[in-house]
Steps between C-alpha positions, in 0.01 A plus 500: 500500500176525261696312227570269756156466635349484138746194394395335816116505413554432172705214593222397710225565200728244281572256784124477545407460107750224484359307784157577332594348178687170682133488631287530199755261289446183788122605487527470139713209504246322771158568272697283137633279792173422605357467130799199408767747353814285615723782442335755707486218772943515481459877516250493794743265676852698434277850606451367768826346611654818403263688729628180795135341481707158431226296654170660300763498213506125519117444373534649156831409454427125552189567337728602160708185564248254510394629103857498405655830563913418568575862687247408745657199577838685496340735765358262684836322547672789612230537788570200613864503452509841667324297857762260481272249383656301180331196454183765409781679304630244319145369404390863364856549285467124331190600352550868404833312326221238329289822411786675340909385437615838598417541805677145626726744640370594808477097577833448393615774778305332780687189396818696496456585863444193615809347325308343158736605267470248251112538489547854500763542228244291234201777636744799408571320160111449457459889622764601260394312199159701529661840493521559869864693536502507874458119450822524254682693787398270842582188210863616424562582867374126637688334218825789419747229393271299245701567125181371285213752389372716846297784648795691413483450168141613467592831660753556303283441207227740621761772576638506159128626426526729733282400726612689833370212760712269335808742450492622888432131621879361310656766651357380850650176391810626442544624813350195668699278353825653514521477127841635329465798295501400109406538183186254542369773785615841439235599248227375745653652740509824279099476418452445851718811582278694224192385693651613810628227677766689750712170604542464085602861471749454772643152327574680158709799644 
């Protein structure tokens, strides 16, 4: 029972250090806010959200978009996305896509689930092309029968480097898609089985 006791203060004691840190690093975060540090604005805003201050989040966040700062914009699209309100969505995703071609992605979803496809599939191109492998995946999966250059093909390229993101996210394909078992998967699906991918385990027994 003292064991017992002991881990639960000492829980406590860690609990309490943590929350003291998430403090100090918004404090911190709030002072280079303050003095123009964009940056620090993004991290002031995502603190915040993460502690569910979304609307005090809003003011550094937009603060950080104004000078240029693309996550913000992401952010501040998911907000607004998140209260059902897409117009204010859409708006904040077109320019964090302007600010930077990888993150088109989370546009080209929004379009995706309002039936875009076609606008969409060119955003998961543009998301791919800059290196974004979730863009790659959602690209393949609007456009799965196109035969010319595609996410897939990306992945595939980034897998044979062993990059496990890229490896895991084929192998999510695969089982998507419904694609037959070949030669063009199974070493994929054997990197992503090394990386611990259990459905790719399961497809090689």
């Amino acid at each position: 029972m003292k064991l017992y006791g002991c881990f639960n203060f000492l829980s406590f004691v860690i609990l309490l250090s943590s929350s003291f840190r998430a403090l100090s690093s918004v404090e911190s975060f709030k002072r280079n806010c303050d003095k123009g540090d964009m940056m620090e604005c993004y991290f002031l805003g995502k603190s915040l959200l993460n502690q569910g201050k979304t609307k005090e989040a809003r003011v550094p966040l937009k603060k950080a978009y104004e000078n240029g700062d693309s996550k913000a914009c992401e952010l501040l699209g998911e907000i607004a996305e998140k209260e059902g309100d897409l117009v204010e969505a859409e708006k904040y995703y077109i320019l964090s896509c302007k600010f930077r071609e990888s993150d088109c992605d989370q546009l080209a979803g929004l379009f995706v689930s309002s039936g875009r496809y076609g606008e969409a599939k060119d955003l998961y191109r543009k998301s791919c092309s800059a290196d974004n492998l979730y863009g790659c995946a959602s690209w393949e999966l609007v456009n799965a029968k196109e035969k010319e250059f595609s996410g897939e093909a990306r992945l595939k390229e980034s897998c044979n480097k062993n990059i496990k993101t890229a490896c895991n996210l084929i192998s999510d394909l695969f089982f998507e898609l419904k694609r037959e078992k070949s030669n063009i998967y199974l070493p994929h699906l054997k990197k992503a089985c090394d990386f611990g991918h259990k459905q790719a385990c399961e497809a090689l027994k």
